[in-house]
N, C-alpha and C positions, 0 to 999 in steps of 0.2 A: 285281775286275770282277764285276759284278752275273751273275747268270743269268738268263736268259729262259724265261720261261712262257708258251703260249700256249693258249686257249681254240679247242680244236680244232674242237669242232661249231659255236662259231657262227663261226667262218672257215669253214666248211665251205659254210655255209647260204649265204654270196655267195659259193663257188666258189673259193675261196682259200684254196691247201694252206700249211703250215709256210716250206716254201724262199722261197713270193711274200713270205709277210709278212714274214721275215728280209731278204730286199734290200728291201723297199721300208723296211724298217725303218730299213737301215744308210744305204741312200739319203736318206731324208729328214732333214724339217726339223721341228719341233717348236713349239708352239704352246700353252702353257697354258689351260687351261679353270677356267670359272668355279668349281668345287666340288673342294675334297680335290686330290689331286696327280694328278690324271687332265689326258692331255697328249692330244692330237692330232697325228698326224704324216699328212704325205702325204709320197709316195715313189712312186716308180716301179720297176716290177722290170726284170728284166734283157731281158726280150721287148718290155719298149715298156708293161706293166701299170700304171696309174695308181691307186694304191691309198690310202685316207685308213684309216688304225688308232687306234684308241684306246686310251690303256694306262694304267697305273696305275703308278707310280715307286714300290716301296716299298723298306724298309730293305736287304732282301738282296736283290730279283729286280726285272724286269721283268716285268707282267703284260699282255699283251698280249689284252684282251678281246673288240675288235670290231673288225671291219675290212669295206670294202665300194668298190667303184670310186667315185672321185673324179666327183663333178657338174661342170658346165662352170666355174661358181664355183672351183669349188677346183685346178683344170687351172689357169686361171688364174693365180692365188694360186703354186701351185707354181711357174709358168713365171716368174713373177718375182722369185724368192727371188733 
């Protein structure tokens, strides 16, 4: 099992501690992105939080770089997974 990493300050900077991004982490659904193995996930946390993260899949870890509340687009998208 990989280990997770996450980029404290800038989850900090949209308001979103360790615990949010871990459920919506675990909650979500995943989405490759155009460049290198940076993924997109939207998740929801356990209060009803709708959160879109960006991470980076490398050999040992999960690097979980950005994350910020989900625009109506992407509620969407999630609600129909």
């Amino acid at each position: 099992m990989k280990s997770i990493r996450y980029h404290r300050n800038n989850l900090a900077k949209h308001g979103i501690d360790v615990f949010e991004a871990e459920e919506a982490l675990y909650d979500g659904w995943k989405r490759k992105r155009r460049d290198g193995d940076f993924y997109e996930i939207l998740g929801r946390t356990g209060d009803g939080r709708y959160l879109q993260l960006v991470v980076e899949i490398r050999s040992d870890e999960i690097w979980v770089f950005h994350g910020r509340d989900m625009n109506t687009t992407e509620k969407r998208r999630y609600q129909r997974k």
